[in-house]
MIFI-131630 format. One line per field, with one value per residue (C-alpha): x, y, z; residue number from 1; residue in one letter. Coordinates in steps of 0.05 Angstrom, whole numbers, plus 5000, padded with zeros to 4 digits. Layout:
REM MIFI-131630
east: [X_...];
north: [Y_...];
up: [Z_...];
resi: [NUM_...];
resn: [A_...];
END
This chain:
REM MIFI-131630
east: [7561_7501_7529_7554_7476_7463_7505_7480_7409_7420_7450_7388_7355_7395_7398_7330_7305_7355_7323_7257_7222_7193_7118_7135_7157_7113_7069_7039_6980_6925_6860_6820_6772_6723_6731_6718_6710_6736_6800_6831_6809_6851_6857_6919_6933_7000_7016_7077_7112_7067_7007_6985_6938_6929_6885_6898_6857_6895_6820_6825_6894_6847_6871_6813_6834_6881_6872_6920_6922_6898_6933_6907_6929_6861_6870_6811_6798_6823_6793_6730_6719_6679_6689_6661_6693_6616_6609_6674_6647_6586_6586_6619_6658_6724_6742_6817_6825_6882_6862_6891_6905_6895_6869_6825_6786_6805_6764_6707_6743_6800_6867_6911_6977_7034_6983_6936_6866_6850_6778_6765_6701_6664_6640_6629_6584_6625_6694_6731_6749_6797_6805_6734_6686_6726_6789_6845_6792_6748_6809_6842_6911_6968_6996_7081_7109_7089_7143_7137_7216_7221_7213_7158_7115_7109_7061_7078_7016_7022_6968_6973_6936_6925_6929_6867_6837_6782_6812_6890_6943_6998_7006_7021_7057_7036_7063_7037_7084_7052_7091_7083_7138_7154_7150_7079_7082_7042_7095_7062_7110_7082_7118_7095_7126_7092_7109_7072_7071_7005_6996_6989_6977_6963_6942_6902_6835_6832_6777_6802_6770_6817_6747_6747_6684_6657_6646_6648_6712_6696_6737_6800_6864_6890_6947_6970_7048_7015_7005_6962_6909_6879_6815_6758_6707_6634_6653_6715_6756_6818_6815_6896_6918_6947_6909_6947_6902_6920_6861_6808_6777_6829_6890_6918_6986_6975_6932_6855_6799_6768_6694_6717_6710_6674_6607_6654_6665_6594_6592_6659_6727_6747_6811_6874_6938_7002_7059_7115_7167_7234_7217_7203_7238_7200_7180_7116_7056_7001_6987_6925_6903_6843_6848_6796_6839_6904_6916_6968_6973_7026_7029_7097_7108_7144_7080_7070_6995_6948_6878_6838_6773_6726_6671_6614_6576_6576_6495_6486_6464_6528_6546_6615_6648_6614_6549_6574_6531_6581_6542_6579_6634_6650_6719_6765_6814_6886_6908_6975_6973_6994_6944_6877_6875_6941_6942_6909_6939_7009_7032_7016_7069_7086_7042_7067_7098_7144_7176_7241_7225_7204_7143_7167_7123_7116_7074_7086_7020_7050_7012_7036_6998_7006];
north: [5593_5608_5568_5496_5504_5499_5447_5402_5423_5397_5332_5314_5323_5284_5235_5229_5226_5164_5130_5137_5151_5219_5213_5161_5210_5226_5277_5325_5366_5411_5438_5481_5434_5479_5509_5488_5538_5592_5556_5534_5460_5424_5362_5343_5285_5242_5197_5160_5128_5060_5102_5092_5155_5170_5233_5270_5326_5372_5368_5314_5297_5243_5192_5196_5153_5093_5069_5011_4956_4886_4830_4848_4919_4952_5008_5008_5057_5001_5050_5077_5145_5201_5258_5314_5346_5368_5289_5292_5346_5307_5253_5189_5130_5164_5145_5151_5202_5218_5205_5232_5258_5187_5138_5086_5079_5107_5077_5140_5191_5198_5186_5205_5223_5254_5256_5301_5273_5292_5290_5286_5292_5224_5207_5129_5116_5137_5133_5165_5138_5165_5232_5257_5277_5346_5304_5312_5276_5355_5387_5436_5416_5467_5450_5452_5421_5389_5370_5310_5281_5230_5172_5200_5252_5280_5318_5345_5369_5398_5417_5443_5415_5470_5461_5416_5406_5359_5352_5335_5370_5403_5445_5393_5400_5336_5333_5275_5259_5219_5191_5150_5113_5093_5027_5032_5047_5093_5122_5157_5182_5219_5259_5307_5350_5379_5431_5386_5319_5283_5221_5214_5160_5173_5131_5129_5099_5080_5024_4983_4936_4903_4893_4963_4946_4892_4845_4854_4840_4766_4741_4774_4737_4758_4748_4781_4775_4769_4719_4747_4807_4860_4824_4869_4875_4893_4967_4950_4966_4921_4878_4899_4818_4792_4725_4682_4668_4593_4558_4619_4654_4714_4673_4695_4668_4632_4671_4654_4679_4737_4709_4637_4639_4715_4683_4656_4736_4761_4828_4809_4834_4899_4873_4907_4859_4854_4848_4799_4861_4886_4946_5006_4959_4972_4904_4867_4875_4839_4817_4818_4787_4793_4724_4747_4811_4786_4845_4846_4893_4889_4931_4956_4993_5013_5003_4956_4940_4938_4935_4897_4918_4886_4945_4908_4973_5002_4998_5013_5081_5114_5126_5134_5139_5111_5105_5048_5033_5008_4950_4914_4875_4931_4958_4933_4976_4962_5020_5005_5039_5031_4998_5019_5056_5056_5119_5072_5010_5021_4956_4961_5004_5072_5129_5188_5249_5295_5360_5345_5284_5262_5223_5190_5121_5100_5058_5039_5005_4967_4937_4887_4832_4757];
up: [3839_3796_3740_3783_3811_3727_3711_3779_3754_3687_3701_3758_3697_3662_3704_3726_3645_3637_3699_3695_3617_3606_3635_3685_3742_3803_3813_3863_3846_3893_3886_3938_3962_4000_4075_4151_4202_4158_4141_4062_4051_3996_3960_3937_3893_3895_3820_3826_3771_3765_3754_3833_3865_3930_3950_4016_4040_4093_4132_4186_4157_4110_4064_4017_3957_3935_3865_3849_3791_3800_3774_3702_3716_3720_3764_3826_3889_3950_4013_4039_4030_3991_3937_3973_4027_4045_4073_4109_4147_4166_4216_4181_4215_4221_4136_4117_4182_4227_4294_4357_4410_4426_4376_4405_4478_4544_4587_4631_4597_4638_4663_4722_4709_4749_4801_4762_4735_4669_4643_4569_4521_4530_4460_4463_4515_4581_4543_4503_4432_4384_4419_4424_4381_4357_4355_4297_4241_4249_4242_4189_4185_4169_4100_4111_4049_3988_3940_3884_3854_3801_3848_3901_3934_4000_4036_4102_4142_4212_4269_4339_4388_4451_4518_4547_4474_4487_4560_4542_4575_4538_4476_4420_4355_4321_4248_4190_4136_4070_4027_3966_3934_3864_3899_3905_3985_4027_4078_4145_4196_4256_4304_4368_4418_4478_4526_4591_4598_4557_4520_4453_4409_4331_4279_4208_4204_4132_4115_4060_4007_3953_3909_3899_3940_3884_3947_4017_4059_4081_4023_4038_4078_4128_4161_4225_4257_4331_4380_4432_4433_4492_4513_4518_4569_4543_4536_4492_4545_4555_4618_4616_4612_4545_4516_4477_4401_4381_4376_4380_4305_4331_4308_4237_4246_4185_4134_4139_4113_4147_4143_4156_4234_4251_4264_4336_4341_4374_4327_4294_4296_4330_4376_4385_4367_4403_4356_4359_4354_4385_4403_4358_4300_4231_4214_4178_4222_4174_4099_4068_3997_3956_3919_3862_3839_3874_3903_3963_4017_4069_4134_4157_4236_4289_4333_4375_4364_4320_4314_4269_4258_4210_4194_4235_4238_4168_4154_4078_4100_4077_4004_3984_3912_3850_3885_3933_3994_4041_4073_4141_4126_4067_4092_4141_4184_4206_4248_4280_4350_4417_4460_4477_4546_4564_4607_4651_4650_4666_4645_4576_4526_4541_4512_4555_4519_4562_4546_4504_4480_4410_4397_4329_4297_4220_4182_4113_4071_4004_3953_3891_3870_3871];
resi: [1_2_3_4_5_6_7_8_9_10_11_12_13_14_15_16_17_18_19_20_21_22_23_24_25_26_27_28_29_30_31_32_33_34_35_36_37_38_39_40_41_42_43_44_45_46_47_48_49_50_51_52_53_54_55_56_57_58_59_60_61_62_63_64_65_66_67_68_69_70_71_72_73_74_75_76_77_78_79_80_81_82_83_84_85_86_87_88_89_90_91_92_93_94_95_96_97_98_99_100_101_102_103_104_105_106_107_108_109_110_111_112_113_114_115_116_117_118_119_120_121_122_123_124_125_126_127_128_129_130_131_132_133_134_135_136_137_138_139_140_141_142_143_144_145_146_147_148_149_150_151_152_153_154_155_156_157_158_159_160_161_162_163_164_165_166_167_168_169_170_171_172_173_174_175_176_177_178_179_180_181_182_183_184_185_186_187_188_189_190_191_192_193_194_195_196_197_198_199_200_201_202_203_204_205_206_207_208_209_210_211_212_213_214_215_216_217_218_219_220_221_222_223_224_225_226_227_228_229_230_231_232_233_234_235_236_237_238_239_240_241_242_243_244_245_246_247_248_249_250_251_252_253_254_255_256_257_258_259_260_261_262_263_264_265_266_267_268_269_270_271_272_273_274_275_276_277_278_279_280_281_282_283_284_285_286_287_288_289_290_291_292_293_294_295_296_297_298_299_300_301_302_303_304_305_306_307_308_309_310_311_312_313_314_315_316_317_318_319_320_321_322_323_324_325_326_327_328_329_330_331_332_333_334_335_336_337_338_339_340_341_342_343_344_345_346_347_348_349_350_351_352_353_354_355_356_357_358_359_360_361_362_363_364_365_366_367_368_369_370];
resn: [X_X_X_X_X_X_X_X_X_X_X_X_X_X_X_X_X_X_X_X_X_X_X_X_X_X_X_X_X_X_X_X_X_X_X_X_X_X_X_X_X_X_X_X_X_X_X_X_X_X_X_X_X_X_X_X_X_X_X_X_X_X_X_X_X_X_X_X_X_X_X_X_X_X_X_X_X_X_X_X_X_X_X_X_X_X_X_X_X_X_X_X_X_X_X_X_X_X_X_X_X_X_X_X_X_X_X_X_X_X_X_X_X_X_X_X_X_X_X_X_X_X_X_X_X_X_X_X_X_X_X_X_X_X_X_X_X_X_X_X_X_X_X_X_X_X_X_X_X_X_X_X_X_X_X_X_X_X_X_X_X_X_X_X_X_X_X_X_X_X_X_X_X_X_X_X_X_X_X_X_X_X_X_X_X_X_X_X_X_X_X_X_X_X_X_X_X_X_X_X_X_X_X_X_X_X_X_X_X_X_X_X_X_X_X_X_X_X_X_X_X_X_X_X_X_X_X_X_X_X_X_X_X_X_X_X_X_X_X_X_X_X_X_X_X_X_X_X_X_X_X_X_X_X_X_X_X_X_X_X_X_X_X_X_X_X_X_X_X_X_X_X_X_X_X_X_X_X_X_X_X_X_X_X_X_X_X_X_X_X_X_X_X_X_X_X_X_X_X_X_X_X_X_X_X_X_X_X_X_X_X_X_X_X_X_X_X_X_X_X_X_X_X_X_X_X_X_X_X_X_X_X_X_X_X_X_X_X_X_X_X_X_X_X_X_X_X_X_X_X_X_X_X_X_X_X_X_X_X_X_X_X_X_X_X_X_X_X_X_X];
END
């Protein structure tokens, strides 16, 4: 036995040196990054084959750092972030974060369901948005696996969510899954189980700028596969009806320029997308181009929304990497979802978890250039 274990051992080896040259295989390295409420903190950094990095810190689950060539290959950080996990810990607008239970707004903080009312941590006004304000982004995730091959690396972090956590019911075992491919793709696959019937709704908040954050966002393409959004009312609440975009600055059917028409958005985009989907199909939810370093970015789900949101708030009072003030209009965020407030409006895609079932959703970000 020990020596067929050998011989298979030898000829992945084998194998893998004839496929890929020796120095172009993917990496996985980790560093202790500090500590939060007593708990490890790490950073690990992914390297795949191409020369891509991506940096994921097990605190808040947070993508922290993409670098990826341009279309003269010079390698650039595309997302928002910082290099201390010292201004994680601080209050920032949710950068490169897993958010959950439920990302986005439920309207008063709070929802009915099964005939019992829920109430949850009101941190946006009288709503609740993207879980409360000790929702997954504070939270030290439980490192499972970390494993790199010659063609990708995968991090597997984990974090249970008890019972009435910021007001949710249920004990929740919500696992994150990154991936990145020797095909330069950023895999995320979430999953959950709960032992009482909650709602859940996870996502990743990363901000991105294909400048490397040379220029602000206005620039960039964009080009969503939707043909209606959630209308909001003045507390970002959806009204719960579905308005079709042609002829309104919200249609991308056809790629436009994001700061072509957002002086007709009062305080620009932050809009949650319905996707022309089947289903839970994986498909191409939005592509978006930097024409100056022709970087390309497309979005891949099994959601069936996603909001666009066009960093309107960022103020130039937060400093992320190399000294970058990120201004409004810096970073823009594509977090495929389900809808905002659905555990109140029943018409709108299901977002409630039972005991037995499997809450199971991926999103793939890919980047090439043109």
């Amino acid at each position: 036995m020990k020596s067929t274990i050998y011989f298979l051992s030898v000829m992945l080896l084998v194998v893998a040196g004839c496929k890929f040259p020796q120095g172009k295989v993917s990496t996985l390295e980790e560093k202790v990054w500090g500590e939060s409420g007593g708990k490890p903190v790490k950073l690990f950094t992914l390297t795949n084959r191409n020369g891509m990095t991506v940096k994921i810190t097990n605190y808040g689950g947070t993508l922290t750092y993409v670098s990826v060539p341009d279309k003269n290959g010079v390698f650039e950080n595309v997302v928002l972030g910082f290099d201390s996990l010292r201004q994680y810990l601080g209050d920032h607008p949710f950068f490169g974060v897993i958010v959950g239970r439920y990302a986005n707004r439920i309207a008063k903080a709070r929802f009915v369901l099964d005939g019992n009312t829920y109430t949850l941590s009101a941190n946006d006004g009288i709503n609740t948005l993207h879980g409360g304000p000790a929702g997954f982004q504070k939270r030290v995730f439980e490192v499972d696996t970390t494993y790199s091959s010659a063609d990708s690396s995968v991090l597997v972090l984990s974090y249970t969510s008890a019972d009435l956590e910021e007001g949710y019911p249920g004990n929740l075992k919500a696992r994150v899954t990154y991936t990145l491919t020797g095909n330069n793709e950023i895999k995320i696959a979430y999953e959950a189980e709960t032992d009482k019937p909650t709602v859940v709704n996870l996502t990743n908040h990363s901000y991105f700028n294909l400048t490397a954050g040379k220029e602000s966002i206005l620039n960039h393409e964009i080009m969503l596969v939707a043909d209606s959004i959630t209308p909001v009312d003045s507390t970002l609440i959806p009204t719960g009806i579905l308005s079709p975009v042609t002829g309104t600055p919200f249609d991308f059917t056809a790629a436009h320029k994001i700061g072509e028409r957002i002086a007709e958005v009062p305080g620009g985009y932050d809009i949650n997308y319905k996707l022309r989907k089947q289903g839970n199909e994986m498909s191409l939810a939005c592509e978006l181009y930097d024409p100056v370093s022709g970087r390309l970015m497309q979005t891949y789900t099994t959601e069936p929304g996603m909001q666009f949101y066009s960093g309107n708030f960022l103020n130039g009072t937060i400093t992320g990497y190399n000294g970058i003030r990120y201004n409004q209009y810096y970073g823009l965020c594509l977090e495929a979802q389900h809808f905002p407030d659905s555990p109140n409006q029943p018409e709108f895609p299901n977002v409630v978890l039972r005991p037995g079932e499997k809450y199971s959703h991926q999103t793939i970000y890919k980047f090439s250039v043109r």
